[in-house]
N, C-alpha and C positions, 0 to 999 in steps of 0.2 A: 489504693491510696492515690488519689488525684496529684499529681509532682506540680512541686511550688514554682513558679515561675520566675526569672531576674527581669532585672533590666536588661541586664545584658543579652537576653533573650528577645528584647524588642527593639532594642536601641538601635540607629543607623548610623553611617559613618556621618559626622557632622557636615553641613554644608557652611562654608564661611565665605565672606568680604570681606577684604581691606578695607579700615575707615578711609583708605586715601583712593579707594576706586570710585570711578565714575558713579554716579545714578542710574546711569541706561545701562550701565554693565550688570548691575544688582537687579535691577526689573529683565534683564535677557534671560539671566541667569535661574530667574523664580519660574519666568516662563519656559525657559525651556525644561525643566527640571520637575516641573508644576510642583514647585517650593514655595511658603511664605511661613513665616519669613526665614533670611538667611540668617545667622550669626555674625554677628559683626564683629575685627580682631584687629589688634594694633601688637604688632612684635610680637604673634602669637598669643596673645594674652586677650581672651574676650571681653569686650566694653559694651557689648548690648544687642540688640538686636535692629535689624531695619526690614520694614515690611512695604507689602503693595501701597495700604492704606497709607504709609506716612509718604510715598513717593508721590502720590497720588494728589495731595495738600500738597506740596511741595513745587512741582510742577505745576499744580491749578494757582496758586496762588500770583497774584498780579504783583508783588513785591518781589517778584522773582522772574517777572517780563522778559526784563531785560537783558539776563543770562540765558546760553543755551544751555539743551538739558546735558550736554559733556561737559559743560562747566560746573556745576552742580556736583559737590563729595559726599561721598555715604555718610561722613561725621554730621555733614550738617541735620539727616535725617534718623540718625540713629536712637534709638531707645533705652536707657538704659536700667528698663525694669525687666530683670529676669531670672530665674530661678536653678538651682540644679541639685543633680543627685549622683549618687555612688554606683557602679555596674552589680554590684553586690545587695541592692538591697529590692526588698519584694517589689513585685509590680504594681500591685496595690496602693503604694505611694504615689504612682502616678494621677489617680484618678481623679484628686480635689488641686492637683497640681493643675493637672490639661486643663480644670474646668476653670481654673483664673488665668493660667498664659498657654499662648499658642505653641510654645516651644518650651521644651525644659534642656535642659544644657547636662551631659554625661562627663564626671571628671575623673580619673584614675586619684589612686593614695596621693600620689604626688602634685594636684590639681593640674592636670593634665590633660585638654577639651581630648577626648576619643568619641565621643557619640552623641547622640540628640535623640530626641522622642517626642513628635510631632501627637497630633490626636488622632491621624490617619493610621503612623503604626499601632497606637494602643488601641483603636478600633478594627486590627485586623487578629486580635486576640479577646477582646472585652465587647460583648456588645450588648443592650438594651435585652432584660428579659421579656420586656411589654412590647417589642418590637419596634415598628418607628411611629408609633399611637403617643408615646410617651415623649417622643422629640421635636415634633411638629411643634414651629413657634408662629406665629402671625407673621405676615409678608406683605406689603404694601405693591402697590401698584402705580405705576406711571403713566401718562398717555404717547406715544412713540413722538409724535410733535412737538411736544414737551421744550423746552430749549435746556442746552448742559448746564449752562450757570445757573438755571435755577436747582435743577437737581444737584451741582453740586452742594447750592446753599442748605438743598434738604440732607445732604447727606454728612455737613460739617456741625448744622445745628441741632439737628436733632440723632446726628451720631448713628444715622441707616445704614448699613453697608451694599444693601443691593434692593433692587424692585424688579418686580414681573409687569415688564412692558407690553401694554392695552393700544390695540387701534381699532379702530368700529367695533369695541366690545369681542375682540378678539386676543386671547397669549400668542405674541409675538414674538417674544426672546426676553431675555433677562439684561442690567445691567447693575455691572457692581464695580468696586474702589480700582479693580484693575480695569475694566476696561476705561474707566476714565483716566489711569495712570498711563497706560498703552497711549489713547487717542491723544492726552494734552501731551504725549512724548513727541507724538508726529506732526502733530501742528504746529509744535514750539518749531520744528525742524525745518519745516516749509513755509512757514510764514515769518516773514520779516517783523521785526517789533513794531514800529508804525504803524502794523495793520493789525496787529493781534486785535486788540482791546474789541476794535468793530467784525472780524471774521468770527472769533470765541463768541461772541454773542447769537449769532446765526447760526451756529454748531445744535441740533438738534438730538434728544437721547435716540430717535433712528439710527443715527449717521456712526450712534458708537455702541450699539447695541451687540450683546452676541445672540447669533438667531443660527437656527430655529430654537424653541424652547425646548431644553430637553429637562424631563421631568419622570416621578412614579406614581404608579396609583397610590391610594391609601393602603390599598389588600397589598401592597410589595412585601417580599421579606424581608428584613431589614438586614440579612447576610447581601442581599443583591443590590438592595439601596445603597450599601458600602462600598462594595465592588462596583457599582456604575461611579459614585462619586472619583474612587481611586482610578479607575480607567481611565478616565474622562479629564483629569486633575482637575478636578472644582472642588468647593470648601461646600457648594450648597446645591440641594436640586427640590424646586417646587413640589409639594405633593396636589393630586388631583382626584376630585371623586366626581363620579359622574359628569365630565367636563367641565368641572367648577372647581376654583380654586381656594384650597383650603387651608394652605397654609403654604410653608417652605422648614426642612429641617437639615440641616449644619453637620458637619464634624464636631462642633463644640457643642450643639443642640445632642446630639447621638453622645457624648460623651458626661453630661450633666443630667441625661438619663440612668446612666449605670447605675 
């Protein structure tokens, strides 16, 4: 008899923010931890979540020049659409959960945050019977030249989260919500407001790319595609076949396969 599984059996210790901490405290915090997003808490009591993506608008945005990014509060980026469950009930529940939010919320009888359950833990127990065949979604591409603000416009209006960055018909490296949250954290930092508006424009997806590309064949197992993803703390890693690119497949991609 196969033994049933809890939540409790996958859930982790929650990771939280104060809605009154900094922005760059919450984006250190993701990074160093290779977390997204955090839980976000007022007197204990959780109000939502805040992610790379919404730091990432947040800081790109030019109505927001004018402040440094330590002046900047988690409240103002916080989410407050989010879900949660009992340490007591099957694991099973989680699976059409992960596949609408990135995080679900673990509360005791007494609603009481003790745990989280990301799509990385439920994918170190649940994985793709079709392997990572079934996960592979479409993945767009950039030219490394490219400039940020245009990419970022590609990635607010048509809602992209990342591209595999092209130069002379070469994969160069990937960019995605964080590394633009990371790069407009350090510009805001070093460039005076005055100059933003014309330095931000000159900012090319090069200059904030993460490189080298790392990526799996299509033949990968998809136990190892997980485990690189988890290693490595990334949400996403290009798939490649015969040095052509064919796709790119996700945490959330691997988990809407189950």
């Amino acid at each position: 008899m196969t033994k049933e599984v809890f939540i409790k059996d996958v859930m982790v210790k929650p990771a939280t923010i104060a809605k009154s901490a900094k922005i760059t405290e919450a984006l250190d915090k993701m990074l160093a931890d290779g977390l997204d997003p955090l839980i976000a808490v007022n007197n204990n009591t959780v109000i939502g979540t805040v992610s790379r993506q919404a730091i990432a608008e947040k800081l790109g945005s030019k109505q927001n020049s004018g402040l440094a990014p330590t002046a900047i509060h988690v409240a103002s980026v916080v989410e407050e659409d989010f879900t949660s469950v009992y340490p007591d009930e099957n694991i099973n529940v989680l699976i059409p959960l992960l596949q609408k939010y990135k995080l679900v919320v673990v509360y005791d009888a007494d609603h009481k945050l003790i745990g989280q359950v990301t799509a990385g833990d439920l994918l170190k127990t649940f994985q793709p019977d079709d392997g990572i065949e079934s996960a592979i979604e479409k993945v767009l591409t950039i030219e490394a030249d490219e400039r940020v603000v245009h990419l970022r416009r590609r990635m607010l209006d048509d809602k992209i989260h990342r591209f595999v960055v092209t130069e002379h018909e070469k994969y160069m490296g990937i960019v995605t919500e964080t590394d633009v949250a990371v790069a407009m954290r350090e510009f805001r930092k070093q460039v005076g407001d005055n100059h933003q508006d014309h330095r931000i424009r000159n900012m090319l997806v090069k200059d904030i790319m993460s490189a080298p590309l790392i990526f799996v064949e299509r033949t990968t197992n998809v136990t190892d595609a997980i485990a690189l993803m988890l290693k490595k703390n990334i949400s996403s890693v290009p798939v490649m076949e015969k040095g052509k690119l064919t796709g790119v497949i996700t945490r959330r991609s691997l988990v809407n396969a189950l």
